[in-house]
N, C-alpha and C positions, 0 to 999 in steps of 0.2 A: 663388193657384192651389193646387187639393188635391197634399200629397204623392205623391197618387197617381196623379193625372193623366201624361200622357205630355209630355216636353219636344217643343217643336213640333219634326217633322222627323224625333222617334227611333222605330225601328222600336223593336216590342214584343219583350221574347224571346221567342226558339223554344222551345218544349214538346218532349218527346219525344213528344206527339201530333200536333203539328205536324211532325215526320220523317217518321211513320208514316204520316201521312195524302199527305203528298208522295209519299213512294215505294211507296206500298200493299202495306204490310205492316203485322203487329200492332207493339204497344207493345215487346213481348217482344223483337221479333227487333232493334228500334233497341237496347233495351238491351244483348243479345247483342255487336253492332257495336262499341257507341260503351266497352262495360269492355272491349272485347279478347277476349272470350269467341265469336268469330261460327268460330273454326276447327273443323270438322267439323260445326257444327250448322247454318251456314249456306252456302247455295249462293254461287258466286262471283258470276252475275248478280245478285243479292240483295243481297249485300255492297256491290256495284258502285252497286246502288240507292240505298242506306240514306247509302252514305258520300257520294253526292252530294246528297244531299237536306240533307244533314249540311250541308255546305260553301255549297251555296245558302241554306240559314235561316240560317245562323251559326249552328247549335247548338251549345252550352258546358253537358258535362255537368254536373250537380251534384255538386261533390263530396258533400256530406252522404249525398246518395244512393247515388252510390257505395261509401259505404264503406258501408254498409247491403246494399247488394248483393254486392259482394263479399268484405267482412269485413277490411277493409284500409285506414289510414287516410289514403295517400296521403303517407304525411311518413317520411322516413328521418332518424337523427342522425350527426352527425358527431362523434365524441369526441376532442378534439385538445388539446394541451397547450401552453399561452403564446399566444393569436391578436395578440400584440402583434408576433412575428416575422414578418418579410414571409415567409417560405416558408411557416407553415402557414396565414397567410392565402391566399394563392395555390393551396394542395392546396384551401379550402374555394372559390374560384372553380372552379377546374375541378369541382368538385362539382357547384357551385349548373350550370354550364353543362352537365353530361351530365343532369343530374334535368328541366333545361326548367321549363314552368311549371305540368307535371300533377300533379309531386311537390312537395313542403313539405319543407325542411329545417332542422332543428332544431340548433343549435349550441352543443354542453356543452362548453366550454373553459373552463380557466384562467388565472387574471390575471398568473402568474408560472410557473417552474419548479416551486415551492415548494408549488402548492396542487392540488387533485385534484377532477378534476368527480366529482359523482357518479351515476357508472353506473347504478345501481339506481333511482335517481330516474328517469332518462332513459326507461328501459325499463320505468317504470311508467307514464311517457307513454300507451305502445301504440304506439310506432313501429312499422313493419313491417319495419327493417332497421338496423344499423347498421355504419357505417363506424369504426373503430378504429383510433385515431394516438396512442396513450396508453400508455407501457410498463409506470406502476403499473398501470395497471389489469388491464393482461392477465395482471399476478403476481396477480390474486387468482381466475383463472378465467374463463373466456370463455362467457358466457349464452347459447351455441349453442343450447339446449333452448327457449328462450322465442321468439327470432327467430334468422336470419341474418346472422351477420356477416363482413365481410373486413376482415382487419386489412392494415394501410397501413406498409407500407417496411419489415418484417421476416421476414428468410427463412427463419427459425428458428420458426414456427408449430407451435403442435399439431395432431397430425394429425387432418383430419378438417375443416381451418378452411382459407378460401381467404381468398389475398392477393394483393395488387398490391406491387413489392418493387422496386429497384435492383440492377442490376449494377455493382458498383464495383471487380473488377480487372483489365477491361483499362485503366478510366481511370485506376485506379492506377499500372499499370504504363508507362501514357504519362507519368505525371506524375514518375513514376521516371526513367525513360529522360532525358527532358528535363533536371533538374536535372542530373542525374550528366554529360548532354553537358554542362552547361555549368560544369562542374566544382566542384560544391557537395557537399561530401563532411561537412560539420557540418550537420545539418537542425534546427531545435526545430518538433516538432506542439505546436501549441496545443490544445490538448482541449474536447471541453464536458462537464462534469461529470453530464449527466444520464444514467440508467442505458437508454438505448434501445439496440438492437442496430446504427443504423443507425450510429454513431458509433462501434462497437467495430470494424465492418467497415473504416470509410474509415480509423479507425488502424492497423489489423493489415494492410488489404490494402499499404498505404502503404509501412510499415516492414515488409512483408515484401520487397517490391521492389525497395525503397530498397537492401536489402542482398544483393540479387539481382544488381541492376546493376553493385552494387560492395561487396567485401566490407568496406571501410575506413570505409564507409558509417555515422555517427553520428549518432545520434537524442536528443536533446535533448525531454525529453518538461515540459510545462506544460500549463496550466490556465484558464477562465475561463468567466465566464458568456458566454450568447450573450446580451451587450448590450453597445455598443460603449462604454461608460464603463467596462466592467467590464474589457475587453479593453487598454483603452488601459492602463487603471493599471497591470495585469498587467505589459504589453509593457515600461511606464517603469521599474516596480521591478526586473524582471530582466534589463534592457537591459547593466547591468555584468557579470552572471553568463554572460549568452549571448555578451557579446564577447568577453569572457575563456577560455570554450571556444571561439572560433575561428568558431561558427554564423555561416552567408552566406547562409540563408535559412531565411524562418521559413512554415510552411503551416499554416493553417486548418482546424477541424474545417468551418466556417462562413462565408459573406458578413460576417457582421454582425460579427463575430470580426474578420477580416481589416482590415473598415472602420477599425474600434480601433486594430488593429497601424500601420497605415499615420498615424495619426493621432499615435500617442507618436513615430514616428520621425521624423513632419513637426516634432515640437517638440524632439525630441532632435537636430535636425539631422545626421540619419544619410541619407544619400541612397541614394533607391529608382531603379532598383536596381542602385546604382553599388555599393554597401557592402553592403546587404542585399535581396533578389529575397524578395517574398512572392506568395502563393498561397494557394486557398483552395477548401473545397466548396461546391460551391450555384449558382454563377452567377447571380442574381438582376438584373432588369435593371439598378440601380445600378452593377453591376459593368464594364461597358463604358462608360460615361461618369465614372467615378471618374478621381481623378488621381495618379498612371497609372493606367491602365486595367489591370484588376485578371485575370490569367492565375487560372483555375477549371476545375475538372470542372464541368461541366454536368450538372448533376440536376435535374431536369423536374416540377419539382410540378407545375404544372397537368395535365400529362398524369398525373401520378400520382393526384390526384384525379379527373379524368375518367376514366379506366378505373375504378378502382378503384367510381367509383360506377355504371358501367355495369354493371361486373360484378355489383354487389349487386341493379339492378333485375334484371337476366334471371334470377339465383336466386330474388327472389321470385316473380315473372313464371312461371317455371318447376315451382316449387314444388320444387326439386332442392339438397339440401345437399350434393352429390359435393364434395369438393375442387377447385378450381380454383386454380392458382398464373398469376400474369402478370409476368414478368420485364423491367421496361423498362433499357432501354442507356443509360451515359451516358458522356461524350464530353471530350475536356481543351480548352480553349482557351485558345491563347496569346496574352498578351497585353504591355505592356507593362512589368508589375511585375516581371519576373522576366528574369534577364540573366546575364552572364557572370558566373562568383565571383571579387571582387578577383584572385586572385593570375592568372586566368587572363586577367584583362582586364587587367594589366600587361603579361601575357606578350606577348598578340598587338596590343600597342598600343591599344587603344581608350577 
């Protein structure tokens, strides 16, 4: 049978003459409709028409055409650094699920901490937008003049650029309050070494709290990559140094961080959290079936990517570069890692 022929039983696709001809109007005004252009130019019984004639053929615009008509190519980038990390893979789902299947999304990431997409590449695409999760890159300047962009988890933007961002102190301040009831007055933050703002917040809001609650309050500050072989070694080699200062619990910039931590003390036989209560940012779902279940701030990448890409269609949608900031909340959850500090579970027997 010719390539061309019809498989038995498939209807053929709908035309955009075949709309027009349904709902008796011209080509023009299905076009109007079907890119989104029908406000002011077409009547609402009109609208009414077109979009049902739409729905009855199955009409599925062309993209080629579309972007011909509109001058737009239907595909925004997502610029994000390491997608081997479950949380910035999870910011590119909520992506991929606010864009749907009318937009294309295009994914410049890198293989490590260490390497750098390249922006300029990206944006010779002809994207019509881009989403920005990448802290080198914003040190070299934000290509506002060419397209739209909203940068992803930093509140510290130039003005002029809208974002989608984290509030992290009042879950700081819960995550303070907590430790300090349960009488942990040695803390070591694990750090991630890479230079993003989102990382300097969850430290400084932390250790500003920490020694709010209580001014005796001691911060033991370390380091590691965000991969949990990286995290473990860390924890093992400074496991002497941190018992030695008295540390009774150790927090996480990170999930994947914390993973590690809890992994050197599975082999250090240090018991969680009889000896030492860990915690961490991120809450990623591992983290409630981990053993113990792992006590986290909850920070929402998929909603952080789902806004944040919502936000970037209605500015192109709109044609409007205003600033827009979106501040989302995040929240402590207690869970099983994190307990009394020795000397306070002597006290009270447990």
């Amino acid at each position: 049978m010719s390539p061309d022929k019809l498989i038995e039983g498939e209807r053929p696709r709908a035309k955009a003459v075949d709309v027009a001809s349904r709902a008796k109007v011209s080509i023009a005004t299905v076009s109007l409709v079907a890119n989104g252009k029908a406000s002011g130019r077409v009547s609402e019984d009109t609208y009414q028409r077109v979009m049902q004639a739409i729905d009855e053929l199955g009409y599925v615009v062309n993209s080629a055409a579309r972007s011909l008509a509109t001058g737009r190519r239907q595909c925004v980038a997502l610029v994000a650094q390491d997608m081997t990390n479950p949380f910035i893979s999870t910011i590119a789902a909520g992506v991929a699920d606010a864009l749907g299947t009318q937009t294309q999304l295009l994914l410049a990431v890198s293989g490590s901490g260490s390497q750098t997409p390249d922006v300029e590449q990206v944006l010779n695409f002809g994207v019509d937008g881009v989403l920005l999760d990448f802290p080198m890159a914003r040190g070299a300047g934000i290509p506002e003049t060419r397209c739209p962009v909203v940068l992803l988890d930093d509140p510290h933007t130039p003005k002029g650029t809208s974002s989608v961002y984290f509030d992290f102190q009042r879950s700081a301040r819960d995550l303070a309050e907590h430790l300090t009831r349960l009488g942990h007055r040695t803390v070591v933050y694990l750090d991630a070494p890479r230079q993003a703002t989102t990382f300097r917040d969850r430290r400084r809001h932390l250790s500003e709290e920490l020694k709010r609650h209580d001014k005796r309050a001691k911060i033991l500050r370390s380091s590691s990559d965000i991969e949990i072989d990286s995290a473990r070694t860390t924890a093992t080699a400074s496991w002497p140094t941190w018992d030695r200062a008295g540390a009774t619990a150790i927090v996480t910039a990170s999930d994947v961080q914390a993973y590690g931590v809890l992994a050197a003390l599975a082999d250090l036989g240090v018991p969680v959290p009889g000896r030492m209560s860990v915690a961490a940012f991120d809450d990623l779902p591992f983290a409630a079936i981990f053993t113990p279940a792992l006590t986290a701030i909850s920070v929402p990448a998929f909603e952080l990517g789902f806004e944040a890409a919502t936000l970037l269609k209605d500015i192109i949608k709109r044609g409007d570069r205003a600033q827009r900031s979106i501040l989302l909340p995040t929240r402590l959850v207690e869970r099983a890692s994190t307990g009394p500090a020795p000397a306070l579970r002597s006290q009270t027997g447990n």
